[in-house]
N, C-alpha and C positions, 0 to 999 in steps of 0.2 A: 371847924368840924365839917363844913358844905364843903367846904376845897379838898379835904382831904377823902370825902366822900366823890367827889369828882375826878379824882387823882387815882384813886379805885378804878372808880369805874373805866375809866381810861385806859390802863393798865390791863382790865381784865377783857377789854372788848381788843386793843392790840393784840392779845397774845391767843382770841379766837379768830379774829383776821388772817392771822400770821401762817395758819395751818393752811386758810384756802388759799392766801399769795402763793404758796411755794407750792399747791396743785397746779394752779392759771399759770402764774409765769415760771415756768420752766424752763429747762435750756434751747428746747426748739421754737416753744412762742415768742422768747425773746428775740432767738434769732429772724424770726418773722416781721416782729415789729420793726427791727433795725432794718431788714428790707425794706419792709413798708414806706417807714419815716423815711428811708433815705431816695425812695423812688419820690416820694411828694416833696423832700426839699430841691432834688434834682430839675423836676418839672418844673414846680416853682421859681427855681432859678431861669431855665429856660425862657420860662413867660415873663419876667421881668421885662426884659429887654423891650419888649413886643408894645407894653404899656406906654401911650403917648403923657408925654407932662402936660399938654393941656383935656386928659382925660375929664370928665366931670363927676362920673358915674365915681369917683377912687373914693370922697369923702365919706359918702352915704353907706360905702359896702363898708369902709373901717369901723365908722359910728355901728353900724348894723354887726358886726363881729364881733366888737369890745361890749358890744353890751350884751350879745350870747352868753360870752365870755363869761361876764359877769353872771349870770343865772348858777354857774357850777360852782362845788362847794358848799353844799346850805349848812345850817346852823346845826351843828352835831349834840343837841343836850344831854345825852343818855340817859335820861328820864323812864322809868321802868312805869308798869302796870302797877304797885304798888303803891307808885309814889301822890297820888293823888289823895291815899289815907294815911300814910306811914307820916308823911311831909308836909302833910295839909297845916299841923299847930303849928311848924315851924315856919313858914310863908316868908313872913317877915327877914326872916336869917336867911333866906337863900338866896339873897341879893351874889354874893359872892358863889355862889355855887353857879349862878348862870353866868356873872363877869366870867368866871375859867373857862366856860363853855364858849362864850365872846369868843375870847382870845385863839380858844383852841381851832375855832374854825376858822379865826380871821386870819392865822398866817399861814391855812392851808389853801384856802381861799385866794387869797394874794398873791399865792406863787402863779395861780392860773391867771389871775389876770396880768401878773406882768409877761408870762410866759405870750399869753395871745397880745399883748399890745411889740413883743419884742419881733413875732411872727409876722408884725403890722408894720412895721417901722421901715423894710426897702420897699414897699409898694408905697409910703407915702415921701420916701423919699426922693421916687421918681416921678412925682409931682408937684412938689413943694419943697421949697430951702426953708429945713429951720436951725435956729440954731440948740448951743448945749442949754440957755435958761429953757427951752421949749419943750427940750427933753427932759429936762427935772423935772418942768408943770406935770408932764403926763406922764411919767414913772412916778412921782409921788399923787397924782388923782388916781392912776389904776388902783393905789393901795385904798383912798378915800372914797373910791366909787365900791370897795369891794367892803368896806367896814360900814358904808352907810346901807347897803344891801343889807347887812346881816344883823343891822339895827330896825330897820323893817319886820325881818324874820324872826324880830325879839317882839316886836310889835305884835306880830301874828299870833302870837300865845299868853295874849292878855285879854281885860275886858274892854280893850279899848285899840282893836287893827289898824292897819292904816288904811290910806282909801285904795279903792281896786286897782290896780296895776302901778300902784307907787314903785314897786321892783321892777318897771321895765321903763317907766316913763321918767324917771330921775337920773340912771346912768344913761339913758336916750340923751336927754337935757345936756347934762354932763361934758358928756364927749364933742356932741356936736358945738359945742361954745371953744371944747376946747382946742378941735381941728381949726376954729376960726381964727380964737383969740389962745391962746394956753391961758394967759392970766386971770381970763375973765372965767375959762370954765374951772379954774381950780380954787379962783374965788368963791362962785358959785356953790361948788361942792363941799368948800369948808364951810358955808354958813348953812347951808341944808345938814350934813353931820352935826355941827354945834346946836342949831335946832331941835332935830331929832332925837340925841343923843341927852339932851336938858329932860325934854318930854319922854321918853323912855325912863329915866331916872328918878322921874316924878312920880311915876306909875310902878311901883312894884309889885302888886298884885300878879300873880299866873292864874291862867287856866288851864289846870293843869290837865284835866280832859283832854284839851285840845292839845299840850304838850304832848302828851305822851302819843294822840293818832298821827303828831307829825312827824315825831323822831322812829315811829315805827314805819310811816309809810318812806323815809327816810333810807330804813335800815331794810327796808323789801326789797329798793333800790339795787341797795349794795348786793343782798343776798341773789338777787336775780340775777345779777351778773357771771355772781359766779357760779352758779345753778347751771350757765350757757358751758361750763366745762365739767362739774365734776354735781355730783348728788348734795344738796343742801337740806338737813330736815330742816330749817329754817323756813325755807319758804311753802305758805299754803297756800290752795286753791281757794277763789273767790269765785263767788257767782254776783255777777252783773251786764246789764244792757251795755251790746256795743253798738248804738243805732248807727255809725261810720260805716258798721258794717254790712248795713241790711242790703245795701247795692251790689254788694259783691260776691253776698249771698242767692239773693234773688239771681244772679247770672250766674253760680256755680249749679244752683240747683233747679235751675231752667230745663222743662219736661211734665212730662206727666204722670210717670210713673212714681210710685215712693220712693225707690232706689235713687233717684235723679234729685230726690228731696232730703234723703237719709244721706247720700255724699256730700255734698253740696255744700249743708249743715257742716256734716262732719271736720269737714276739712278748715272749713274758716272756727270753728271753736275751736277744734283740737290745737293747743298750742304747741305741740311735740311737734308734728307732720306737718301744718301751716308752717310755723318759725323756722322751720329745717329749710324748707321748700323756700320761704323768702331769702333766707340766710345767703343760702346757697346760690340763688341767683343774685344777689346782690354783690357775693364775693366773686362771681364771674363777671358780671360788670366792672369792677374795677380791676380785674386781673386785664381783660379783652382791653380796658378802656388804654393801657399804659404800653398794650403789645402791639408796634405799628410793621413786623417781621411782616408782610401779606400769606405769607402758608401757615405759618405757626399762629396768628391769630384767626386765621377760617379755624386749626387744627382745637383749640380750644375753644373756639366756640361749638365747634359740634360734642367735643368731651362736654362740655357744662351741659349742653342740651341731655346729653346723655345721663347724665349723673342727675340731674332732674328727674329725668323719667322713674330710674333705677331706685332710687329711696322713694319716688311716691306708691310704688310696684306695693309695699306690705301695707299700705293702705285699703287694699281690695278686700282684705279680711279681717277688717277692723271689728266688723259686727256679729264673726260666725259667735261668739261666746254669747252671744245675746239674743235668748231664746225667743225673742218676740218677731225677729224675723225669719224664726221658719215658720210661724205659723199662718203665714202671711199665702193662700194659694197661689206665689208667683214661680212660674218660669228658673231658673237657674241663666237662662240665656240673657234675662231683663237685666239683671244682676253685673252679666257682663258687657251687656250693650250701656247701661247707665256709667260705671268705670270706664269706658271705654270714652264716653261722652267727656267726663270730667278732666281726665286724661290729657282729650286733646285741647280743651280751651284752658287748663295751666299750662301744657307745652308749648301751644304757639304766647300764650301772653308774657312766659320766661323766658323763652327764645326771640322771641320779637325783642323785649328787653337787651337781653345779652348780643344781640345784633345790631340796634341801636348804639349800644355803648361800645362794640367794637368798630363803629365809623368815626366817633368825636374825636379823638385823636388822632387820627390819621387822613384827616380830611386833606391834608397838603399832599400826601401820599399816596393815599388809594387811589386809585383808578376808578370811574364809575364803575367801570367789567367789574373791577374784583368788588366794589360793593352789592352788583350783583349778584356778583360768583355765591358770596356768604349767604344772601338772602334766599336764591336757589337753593343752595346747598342746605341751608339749617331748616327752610320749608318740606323740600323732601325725607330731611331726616324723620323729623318730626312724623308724618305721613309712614316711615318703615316701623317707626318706633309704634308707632297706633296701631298700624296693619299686623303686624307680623310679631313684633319683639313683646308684644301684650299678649297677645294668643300664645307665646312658647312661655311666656311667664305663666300667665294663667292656668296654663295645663297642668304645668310641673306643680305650682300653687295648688289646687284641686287635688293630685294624685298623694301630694302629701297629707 
């Protein structure tokens, strides 16, 4: 009855999936990502060569990957709001209801980690000769560092967790034994599973409380994703402290006036206008970072600065619907002397960004001039775009 309740549930969460895959990846994202991946395995290739075999720093960054790695994929239960009364008599019988849940995420789980240990395998091959038993060890640990993770994640939803960062400090453990030794760290990890996995089975009790805020904050995840392309009722808004942010706010909203207080605010809560605005320079950093052309990357770095500017522009009348700021006896001018503020310290802090990442890769190549040239170039922009290209936005804004 649990399996075939989980085989449900399964089925019906696939085929509400299935509606927003085929929004996301469509014919043109897909074809984006095959650029994408194909420009980082190109690179990657590239850099190979450049790594010395007596590197030292190569161990620490694979261990440090593989066990990222290992974080992706959590434990999918499909445990509803319901089920903590519906399912509560039955506890005892839902042993199998969560095994299907095990499995189902362990061999979705397991393709990422053998996928990142395979993306790992010519950087340690230009360091180290192993042979094929070395590469069993560690294609069959990626599998037992990924099933003893999600035995943890089983842990996590009973009366009895495990201790604080056992999901980060066992595939740490893991790996690192097994870059040294294979034998020793796949030893290792069989007898931490066969432990765990004894004690997990001992303990059938859930909490099904906790089940169920995991698999929702689980499935917020998912829905946020793809909220980043098409409308989700799925996902709602939360109200909670981001103290990470109070630094970034305290500099946006630097002045005296309210308006200098009301942007400021605005702009780091507002997750629409914030996440556009990070978005966006983030995907000009990696466009800038891979175009070593010298005119075509000045040429996209001043577009990105631009397109920066240009979606933070309907930001300036965020507030007209909200009546508490005309009643305020300010100016109209403050209004746009404060935008105008905000303005410039996200433009230079994105463009300094996106001008930073248009040097990393061409450091063999640019010329100091021409890293000057960009810096000149995207600093005056920046400076027209403030002066001028905000006062023609603003007006035509206002007259509407």
């Amino acid at each position: 009855m649990m399996n075939d309740l989980f085989a449900r549930r399964k089925r019906r969460q696939f085929g509400l999936l299935l509606r927003y895959w085929r929004l996301v990846f469509n014919d043109h994202f897909i074809i984006a990502l095959f650029f994408l991946f194909g420009a980082l395995a190109y690179s990657y290739a590239q850099w190979l060569p450049q790594v010395s075999p007596s590197s030292w720093w190569v161990a620490p960054l694979v261990v440090a990957w593989l066990t990222v790695a290992c974080q992706f994929g959590r434990l999918a239960t499909l445990v509803e709001r319901a089920d903590p009364i519906a399912l509560l008599p039955q506890t005892g019988r839902a042993v199998g209801y969560f095994r299907a849940a095990w499995y189902y995420s362990f061999w979705r789980g397991a393709l990422i980690s053998l996928a990142a240990l395979v993306v790992a395998l010519p950087l340690l091959l230009r360091t180290q000769a192993f042979s094929w038993f070395h590469l069993a060890c560690w294609l069959v640990l990626a599998g037992l560092v990924k099933a003893l993770w999600l035995l943890r994640a089983r842990q996590e939803i009973s009366f009895k967790p495990p201790y604080p960062g056992a999901k980060w400090w066992e595939p740490l453990v893991c790996w690192s034994l097994a870059l040294w030794q294979p034998g020793l760290g796949l030893t290792v990890g069989l007898i931490l599973f066969l432990a765990i996995r004894t004690r997990v089975l001992a303990q059938p009790e859930i909490a099904w409380r906790q089940a169920v805020a995991t698999e929702e904050a689980r499935m917020e995840s998912v829905y946020r994703f793809f909220n980043l392309f098409t409308d989700v009722p799925h996902v709602q808004g939360r109200v909670k402290r981001r103290a990470y942010q109070a630094p970034l706010i305290h500099w946006l909203a630097k002045g005296e006036g309210p308006w200098e207080y009301l942007y400021g605010h605005g702009l780091a809560r507002n997750a629409e206008v914030g996440n556009l605005v990070a978005r966006l320079t983030l995907v000009a950093m990696v466009i800038c970072y891979f175009i070593t052309v010298p005119w075509l990357n000045l040429a996209c770095l001043l577009l990105f600065t631009y397109l920066v500017a240009s979606q933070l522009m309907p930001f300036y009348r965020q507030y007209d619907q909200v009546a508490f700021t005309h009643l305020y006896p300010l100016p109209n001018s403050a209004k746009r002397v404060a935008f105008r503020r905000l303005l410039n310290r996200v433009l230079l802090v994105a463009a300094g960004l996106i001008c930073l990442a248009s040097w990393s890769l061409g450091w063999a190549n640019f010329s100091w001039d021409q890293r000057g040239l960009n810096l000149l170039a995207v600093l005056v922009e920046v400076w027209l775009l403030n002066r001028y290209y905000l006062k023609v936005r603003l007006k035509k804004s206002e007259e509407n």
